[in-house]
N, C-alpha and C positions, 0 to 999 in steps of 0.2 A: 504494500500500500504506500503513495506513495504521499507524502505532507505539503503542504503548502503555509512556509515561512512568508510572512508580509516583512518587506523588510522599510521600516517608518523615519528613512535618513530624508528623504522628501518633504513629510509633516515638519520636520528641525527646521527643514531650512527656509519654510515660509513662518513659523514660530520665531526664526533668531530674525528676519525682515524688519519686524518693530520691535522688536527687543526684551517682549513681556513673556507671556505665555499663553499664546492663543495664537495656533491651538496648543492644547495641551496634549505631549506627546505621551504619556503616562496613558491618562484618559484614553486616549485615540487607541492604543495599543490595549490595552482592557478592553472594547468595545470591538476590537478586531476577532479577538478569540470568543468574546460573549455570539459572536455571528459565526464563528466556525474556522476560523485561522490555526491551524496545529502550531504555530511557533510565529514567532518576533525576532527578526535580524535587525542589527541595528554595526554602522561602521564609523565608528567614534575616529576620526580622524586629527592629526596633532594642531591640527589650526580650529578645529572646534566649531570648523564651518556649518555643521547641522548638528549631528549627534554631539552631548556635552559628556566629559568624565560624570558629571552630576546628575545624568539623564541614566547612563546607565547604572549607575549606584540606588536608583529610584526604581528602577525596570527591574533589576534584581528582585527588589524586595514583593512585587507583585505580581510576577507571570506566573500565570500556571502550566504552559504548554512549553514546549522546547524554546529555551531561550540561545540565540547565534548571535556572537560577536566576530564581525567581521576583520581586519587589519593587516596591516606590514608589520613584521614582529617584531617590531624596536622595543626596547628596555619599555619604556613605556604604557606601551600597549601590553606588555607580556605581563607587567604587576598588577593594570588593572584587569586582566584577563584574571591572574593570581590570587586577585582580591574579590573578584566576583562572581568566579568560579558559572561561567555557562553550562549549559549543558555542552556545548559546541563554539570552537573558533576556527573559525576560518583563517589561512594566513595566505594572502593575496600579496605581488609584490611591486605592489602600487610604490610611486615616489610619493612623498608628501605634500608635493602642491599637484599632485593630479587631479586631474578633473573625475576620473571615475577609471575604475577599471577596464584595462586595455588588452590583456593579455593573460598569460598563465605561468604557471614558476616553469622553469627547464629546472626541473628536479633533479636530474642526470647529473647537472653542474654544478647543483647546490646540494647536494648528499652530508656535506660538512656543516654548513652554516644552518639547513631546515634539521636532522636527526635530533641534535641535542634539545632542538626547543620542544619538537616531539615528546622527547622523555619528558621535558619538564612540565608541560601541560598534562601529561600523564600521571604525572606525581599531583598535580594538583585535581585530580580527579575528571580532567575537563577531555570530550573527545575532540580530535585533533582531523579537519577536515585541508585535504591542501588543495587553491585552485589551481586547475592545468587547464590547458588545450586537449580536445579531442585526439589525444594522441596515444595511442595502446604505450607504447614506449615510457611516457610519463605516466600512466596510470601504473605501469608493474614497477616504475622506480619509487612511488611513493608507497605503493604495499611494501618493498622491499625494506626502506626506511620504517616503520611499523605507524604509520599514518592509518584511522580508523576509515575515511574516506577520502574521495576527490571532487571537488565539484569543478564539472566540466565548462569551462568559458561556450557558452553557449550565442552568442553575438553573431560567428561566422553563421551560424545555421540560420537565427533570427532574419538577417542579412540577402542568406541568398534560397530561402524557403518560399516567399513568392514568384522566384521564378523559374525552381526545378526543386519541389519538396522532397525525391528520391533523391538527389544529389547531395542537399543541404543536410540529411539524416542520416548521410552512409559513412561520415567520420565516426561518428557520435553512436552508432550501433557497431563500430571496434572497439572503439574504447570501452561502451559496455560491457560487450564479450571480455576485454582485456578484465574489468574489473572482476564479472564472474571467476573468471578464472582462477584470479588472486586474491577473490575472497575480500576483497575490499568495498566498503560502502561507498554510494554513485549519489550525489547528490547533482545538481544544474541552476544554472544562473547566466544574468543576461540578458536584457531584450529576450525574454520570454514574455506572452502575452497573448489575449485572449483570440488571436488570427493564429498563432502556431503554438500554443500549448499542446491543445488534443492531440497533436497529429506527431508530437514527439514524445509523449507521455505513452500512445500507442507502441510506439515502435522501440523505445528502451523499455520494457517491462520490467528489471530491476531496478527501476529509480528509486528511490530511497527519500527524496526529501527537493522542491526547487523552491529557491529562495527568490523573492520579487518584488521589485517597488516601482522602481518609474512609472513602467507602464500602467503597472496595477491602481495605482493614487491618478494618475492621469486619465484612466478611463473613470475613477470615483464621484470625479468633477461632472460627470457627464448621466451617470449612472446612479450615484450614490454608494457609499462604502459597502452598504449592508450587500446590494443586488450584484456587486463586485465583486464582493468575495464569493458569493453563490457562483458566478459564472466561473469564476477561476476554480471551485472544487467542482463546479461541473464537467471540465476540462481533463477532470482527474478521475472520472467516474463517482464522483461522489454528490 
């Protein structure tokens, strides 16, 4: 089965626009799971441009569904991962004046610098998700590293799914195989959204978990949260 994280870095950043709390991302995120959202991703960033350290110190204290901290694993980020113990962090390997995720670790190159942080998000109870590309290669180097999953940069598929969906799914149905194989949990992210969910949600059948905001909060504006997140678990057979 697969979950659907709302990830509420969007709600931050029209909240820090006037400075107060409105909306309230707290709020917002309670109300996503009262409608049906299995988890809350949220990617606290070191400029504090949406998500704040104090947002997710507050988010702790009240989800009840899987909580995902997303980041680059700078000291940082890895204490307050340490301190607030997710269910799940992501380590993507954004710079820190990025505008949003671009890419995926070459895990192959980094076996030194991602292992040990592995362990230590494991020591802290927390499971350890690494983003890659569609790429069977980096899916089997991060089971090799004892990474619990991968979430696959899903952008290229998003990208070129209206105008060959068999083309744009056939990276992404190796890398799944690759992850069955090795036993490793599949999560996705990316420019998913409710024109190519279904139809990737079909075609990996061990997905595990995709994490979503942009699109998701964009089409809310239009739809409403509530009728949003129905469509996005409709998307998932649910």
């Amino acid at each position: 089965m697969t979950r659907l994280s709302v990830n509420i870095n969007k709600v931050a950043t029209l909240r820090n626009a006037r400075g107060e709390n409105n909306p309230d991302v707290v709020k917002f995120a309670l109300h996503c799971e009262e409608v049906g959202a299995e988890g809350i991703t949220v990617h606290p960033r070191p400029d504090e441009r949406h998500i704040r350290r104090s947002d997710v110190r507050e988010l702790k204290k009240v989800i009840a569904t899987e909580f995902n901290m997303e980041g680059y694993p700078s000291e940082d980020f890895l204490q307050l991962v340490e301190e607030n113990r997710p269910a799940q962090a992501t380590l993507v390997p954004d710079k820190p004046d990025q505008l949003t995720s671009s890419s995926g670790w070459d895990v192959i190159n980094n076996r030194e610098l991602l292992k040990p942080i592995i362990d230590r998000l494991h020591k802290a109870g927390v499971r350890c998700s690494i983003f890659v590309a569609a790429d069977p290669e980096q899916v089997r180097a991060a089971a090799a590293i004892g990474a619990d999953r991968v979430e696959l940069y899903t952008k290229p598929y998003a990208d070129l799914y209206p105008q060959d969906p068999e083309k744009a799914i056939a990276p992404f149905i190796e890398a799944a195989r690759a992850a069955q194989e090795t036993g490793i949990g599949l999560n996705a992210g990316h420019d998913l959204s409710l024109e190519n969910l279904a139809y990737f949600h079909k075609n990996i059948p061990n997905l595990d978990e995709v994490s979503i905001g942009h699109a998701l909060i964009s089409d809310a504006l239009y739809l409403g949260i509530d009728e949003t997140i129905r469509r996005y678990l409709a998307c998932l057979d649910k």
